[in-house]
C-alpha positions in Angstrom: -39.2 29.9 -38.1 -36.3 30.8 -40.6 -35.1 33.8 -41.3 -33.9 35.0 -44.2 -30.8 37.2 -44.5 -29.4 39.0 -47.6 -25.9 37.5 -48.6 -23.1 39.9 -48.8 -21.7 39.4 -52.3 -18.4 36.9 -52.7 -16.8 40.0 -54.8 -16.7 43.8 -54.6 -19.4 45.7 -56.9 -17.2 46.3 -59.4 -15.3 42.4 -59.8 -17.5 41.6 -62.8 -16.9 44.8 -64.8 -17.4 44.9 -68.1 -19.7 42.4 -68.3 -21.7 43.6 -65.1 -21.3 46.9 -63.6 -21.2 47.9 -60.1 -24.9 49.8 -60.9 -26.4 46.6 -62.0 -24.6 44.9 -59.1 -26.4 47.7 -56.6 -29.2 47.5 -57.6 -29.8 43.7 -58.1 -28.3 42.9 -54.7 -28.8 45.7 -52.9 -32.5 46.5 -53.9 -34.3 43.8 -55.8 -32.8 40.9 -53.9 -33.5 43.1 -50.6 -36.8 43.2 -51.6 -37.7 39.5 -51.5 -35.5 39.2 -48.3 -37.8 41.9 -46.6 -41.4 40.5 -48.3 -40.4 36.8 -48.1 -39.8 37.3 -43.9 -43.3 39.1 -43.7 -45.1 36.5 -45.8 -43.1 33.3 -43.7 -44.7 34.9 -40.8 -48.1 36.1 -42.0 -48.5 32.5 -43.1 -46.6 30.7 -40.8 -44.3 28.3 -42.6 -42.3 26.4 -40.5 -40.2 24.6 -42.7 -36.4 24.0 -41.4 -35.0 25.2 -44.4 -35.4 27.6 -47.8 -35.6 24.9 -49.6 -38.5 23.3 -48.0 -40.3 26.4 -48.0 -39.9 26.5 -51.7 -41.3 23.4 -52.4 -44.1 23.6 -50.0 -45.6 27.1 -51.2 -44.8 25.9 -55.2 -48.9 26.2 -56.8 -50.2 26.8 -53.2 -48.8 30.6 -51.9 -47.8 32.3 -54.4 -46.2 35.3 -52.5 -44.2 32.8 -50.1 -43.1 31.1 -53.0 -42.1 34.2 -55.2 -40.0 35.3 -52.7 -38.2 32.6 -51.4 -37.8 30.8 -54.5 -36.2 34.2 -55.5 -34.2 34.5 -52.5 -32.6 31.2 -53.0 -32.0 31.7 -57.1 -30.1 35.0 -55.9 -27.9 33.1 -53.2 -27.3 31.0 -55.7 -26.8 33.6 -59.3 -24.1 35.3 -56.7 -22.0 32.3 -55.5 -21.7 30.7 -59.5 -20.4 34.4 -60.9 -16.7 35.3 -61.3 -14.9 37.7 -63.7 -13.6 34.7 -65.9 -13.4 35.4 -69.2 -13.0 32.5 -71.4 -12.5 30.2 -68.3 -11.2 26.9 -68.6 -14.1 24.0 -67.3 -12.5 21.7 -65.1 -12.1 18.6 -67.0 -14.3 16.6 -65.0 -17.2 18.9 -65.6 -16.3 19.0 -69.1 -16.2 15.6 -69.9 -19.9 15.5 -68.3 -20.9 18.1 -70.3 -19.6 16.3 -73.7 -21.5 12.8 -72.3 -24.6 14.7 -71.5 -24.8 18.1 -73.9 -22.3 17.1 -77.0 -19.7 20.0 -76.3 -19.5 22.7 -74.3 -20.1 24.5 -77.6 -23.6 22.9 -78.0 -24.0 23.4 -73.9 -23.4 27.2 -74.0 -25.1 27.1 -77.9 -28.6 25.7 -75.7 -27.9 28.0 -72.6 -28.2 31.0 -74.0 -31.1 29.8 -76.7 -32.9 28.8 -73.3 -32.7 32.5 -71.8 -33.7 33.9 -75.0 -36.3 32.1 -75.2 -37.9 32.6 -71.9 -40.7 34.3 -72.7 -41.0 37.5 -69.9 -39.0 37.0 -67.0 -37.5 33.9 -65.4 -34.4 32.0 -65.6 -32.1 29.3 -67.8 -30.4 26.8 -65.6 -28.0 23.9 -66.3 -29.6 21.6 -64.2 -28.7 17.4 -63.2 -31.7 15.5 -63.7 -31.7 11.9 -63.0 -28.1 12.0 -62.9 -27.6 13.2 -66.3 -27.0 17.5 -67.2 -29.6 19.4 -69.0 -30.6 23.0 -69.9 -33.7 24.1 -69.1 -35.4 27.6 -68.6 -38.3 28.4 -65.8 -40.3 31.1 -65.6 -40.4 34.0 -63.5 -39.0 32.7 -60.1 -39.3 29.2 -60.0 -36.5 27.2 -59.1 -35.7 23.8 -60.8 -35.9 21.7 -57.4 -39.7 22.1 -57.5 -39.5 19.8 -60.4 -37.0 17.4 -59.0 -34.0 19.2 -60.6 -30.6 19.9 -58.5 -29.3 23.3 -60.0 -25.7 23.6 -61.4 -25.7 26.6 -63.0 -28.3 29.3 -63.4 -29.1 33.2 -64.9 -31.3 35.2 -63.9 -33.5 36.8 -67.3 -35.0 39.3 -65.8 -34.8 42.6 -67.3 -33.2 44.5 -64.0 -30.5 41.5 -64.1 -29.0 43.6 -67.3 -31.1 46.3 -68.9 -28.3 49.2 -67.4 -25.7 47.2 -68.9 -27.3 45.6 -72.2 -30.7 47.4 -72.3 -33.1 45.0 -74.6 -30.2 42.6 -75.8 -31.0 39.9 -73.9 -28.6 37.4 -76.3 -25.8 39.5 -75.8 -26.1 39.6 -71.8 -26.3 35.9 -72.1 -23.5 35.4 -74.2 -21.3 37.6 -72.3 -22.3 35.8 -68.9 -21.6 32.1 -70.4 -18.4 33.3 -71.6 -16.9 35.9 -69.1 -19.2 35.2 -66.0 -19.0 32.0 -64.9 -17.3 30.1 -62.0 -17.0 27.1 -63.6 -14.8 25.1 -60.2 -18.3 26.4 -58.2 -20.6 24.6 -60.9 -18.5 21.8 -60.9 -18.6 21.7 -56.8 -22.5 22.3 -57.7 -22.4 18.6 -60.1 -20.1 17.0 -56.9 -22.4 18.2 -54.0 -25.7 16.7 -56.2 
């Protein structure tokens, strides 16, 4: 039966500052992502899930357990909303992600243009992702904590919308949290390992 363990973050609290503080850091790792660490173990058990990976557990309790699948699913966005953050302000894409993103998106100014339109307009909480789909990239947006895989979806790049992801650092601007994390917050040579591990 898997285990799931809280990942220690790839950066100290503070790395991301300005555009996240060490509070939201603490909080969102430390608590919130503890949280569904702690439940997610008790429900595997209680329900007895026996799936050789997160992944499997997440598609298996999508529509069917609802507090497996919050969990999890929320477990794995996290391990995943850690590892595709850096403090990176105005970082350069790696050309061959770039040149995807043109083929696929237009420009990386229509990509980030959609992004941030997609976590605006996630009604409540939830996520916008950069997904591959089919072999080709597209934004998309899911709500509270699913994960695009249960829709056949690889994830390249997601952020989380949820209000304890930036209300101590934006309070209610969502569009300005998003903007600054599109811009400042992304490890663009992890997304593009993301597209090359698909």
């Amino acid at each position: 039966m898997i285990n799931l363990e809280l990942p220690d973050l790839p950066y100290s609290k503070d790395a991301l500052a300005p555009y996240m503080s060490a509070e939201t850091l603490e909080l969102h790792h430390d608590k919130h992502h503890m949280a569904y660490v702690t439940n997610g173990n008790k429900f595997i058990k209680e329900n007895n899930f026996n799936e050789d990976s997160v992944e499997e557990i997440v598609k298996n309790s999508y529509n069917n357990n609802a507090p497996v699948f919050n969990n999890v699913s929320q477990h794995l966005n996290h391990m995943h909303f850690w590892d595709v953050m850096k403090n990176n302000p105005n970082g350069k894409i790696p050309s061959e992600l770039e040149n995807k993103i043109n083929e696929d998106l237009g420009s990386v100014e229509n990509m980030k243009e959609a992004f941030i339109n997609a976590g605006i307009g996630q009604f409540g909480s939830g996520w916008c992702w950069i997904v591959l789909n089919k072999g080709k990239l597209e934004i998309t947006k899911t709500p509270n904590a699913e994960n695009p895989i249960v829709h056949g979806h690889k994830p390249l790049l997601g952020c989380d919308v949820w209000e304890h992801s930036y209300y101590v650092d934006y309070r209610n601007r969502r569009p300005d949290y998003l903007k600054a994390f599109i811009d400042n917050l992304v490890n663009w040579e992890k997304v593009t390992e993301n597209l090359n591990n698909s």
